[in-house]
C-alpha positions in Angstrom: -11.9 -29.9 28.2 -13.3 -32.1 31.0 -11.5 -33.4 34.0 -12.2 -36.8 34.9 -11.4 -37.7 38.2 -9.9 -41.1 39.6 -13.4 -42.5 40.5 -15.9 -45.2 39.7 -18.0 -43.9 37.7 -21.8 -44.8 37.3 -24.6 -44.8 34.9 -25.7 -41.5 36.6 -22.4 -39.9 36.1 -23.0 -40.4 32.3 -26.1 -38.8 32.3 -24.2 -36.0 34.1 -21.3 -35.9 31.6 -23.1 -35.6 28.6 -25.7 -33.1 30.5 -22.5 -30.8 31.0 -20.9 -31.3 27.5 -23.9 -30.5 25.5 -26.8 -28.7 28.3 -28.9 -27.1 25.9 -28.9 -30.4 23.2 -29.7 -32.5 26.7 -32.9 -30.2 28.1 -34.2 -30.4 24.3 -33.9 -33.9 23.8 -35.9 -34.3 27.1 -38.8 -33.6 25.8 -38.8 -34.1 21.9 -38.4 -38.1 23.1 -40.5 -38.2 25.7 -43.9 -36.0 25.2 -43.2 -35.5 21.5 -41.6 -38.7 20.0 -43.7 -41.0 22.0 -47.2 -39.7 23.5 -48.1 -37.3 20.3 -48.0 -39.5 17.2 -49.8 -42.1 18.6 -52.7 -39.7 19.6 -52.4 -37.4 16.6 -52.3 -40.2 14.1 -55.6 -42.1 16.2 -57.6 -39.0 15.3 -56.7 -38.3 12.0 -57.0 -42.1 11.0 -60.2 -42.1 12.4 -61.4 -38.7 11.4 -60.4 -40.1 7.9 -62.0 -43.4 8.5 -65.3 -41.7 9.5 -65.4 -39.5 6.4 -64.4 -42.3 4.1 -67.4 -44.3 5.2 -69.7 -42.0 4.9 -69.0 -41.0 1.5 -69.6 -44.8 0.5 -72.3 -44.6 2.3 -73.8 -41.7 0.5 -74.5 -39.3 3.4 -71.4 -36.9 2.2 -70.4 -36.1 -0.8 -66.9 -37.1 -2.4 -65.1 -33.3 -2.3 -65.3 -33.8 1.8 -62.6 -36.4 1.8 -59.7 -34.0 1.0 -59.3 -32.2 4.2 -59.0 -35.4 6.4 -56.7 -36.6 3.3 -55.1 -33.4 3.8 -54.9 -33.5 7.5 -53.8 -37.2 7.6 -50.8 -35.9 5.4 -50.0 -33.3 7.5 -50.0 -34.9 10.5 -47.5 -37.8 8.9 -45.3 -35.4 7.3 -44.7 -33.0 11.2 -44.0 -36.3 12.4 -41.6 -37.5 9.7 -40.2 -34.0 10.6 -40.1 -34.4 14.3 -38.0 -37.8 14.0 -35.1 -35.7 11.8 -35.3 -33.1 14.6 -34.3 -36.0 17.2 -31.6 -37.3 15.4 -30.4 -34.0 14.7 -30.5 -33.4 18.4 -29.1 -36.2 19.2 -26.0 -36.0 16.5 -25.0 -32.5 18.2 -24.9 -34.5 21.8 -22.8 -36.9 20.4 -20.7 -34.2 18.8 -20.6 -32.4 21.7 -19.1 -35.4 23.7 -16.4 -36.2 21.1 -15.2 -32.7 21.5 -15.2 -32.1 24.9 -14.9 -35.7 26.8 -12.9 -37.9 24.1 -9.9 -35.9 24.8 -9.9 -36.2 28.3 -10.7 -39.9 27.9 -7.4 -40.3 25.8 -5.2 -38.5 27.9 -6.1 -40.5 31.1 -5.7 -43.8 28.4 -2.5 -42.3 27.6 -1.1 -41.9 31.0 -1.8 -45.5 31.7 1.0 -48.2 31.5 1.0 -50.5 28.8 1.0 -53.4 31.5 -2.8 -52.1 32.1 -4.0 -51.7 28.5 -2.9 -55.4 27.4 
């Protein structure tokens, strides 16, 4: 259980509580939201819409022939479905902070509401 101090506390400090209730769940979430969840689909997807794209109009066109659209199809499908995959993983992540913080800061939260006088809470 976590002992909060008589202080003011700041939006740093709640970065730093929920870093020391759930560390691991924190460094994780890090970069699944930043590199993963942001920067990578919009690349991946680019590509694999465009390879797609490119193969697609050149089959109408009649330069390739129809059996070399499914591995962009494929690889279009693939792409969307890590992705789909990599969004559960955040939320996932992101459920163990939050049950993390429940466990380990609610109660400490409670006691110091508890200690207060009812004066304070009204």
């Amino acid at each position: 259980m976590f002992d909060l101090k008589k202080k003011k506390y700041k939006a740093l400090d709640t970065i730093w509580l929920t870093f020391r209730a759930s560390p691991v769940s924190v460094l994780l979430q890090i970069p699944v939201s930043i590199i993963i969840h942001a920067i990578m689909p919009t690349a991946a997807m680019a590509l694999t819409t465009a390879n797609f794209i490119d193969t697609a109009t050149a089959i109408l066109e009649g330069s390739r022939p129809y059996n070399d659209i499914y591995i962009p199809l494929i690889l279009l499908l693939v792409v969307l479905g890590a992705f789909t995959a990599i969004g559960s993983s955040f939320e996932l992540i992101f459920a163990r902070i939050m049950f993390n913080l429940n466990r380990k800061v609610k109660p400490a939260m409670v006691k110091n509401v508890a200690a207060l006088d009812f004066k304070h809470i009204k």
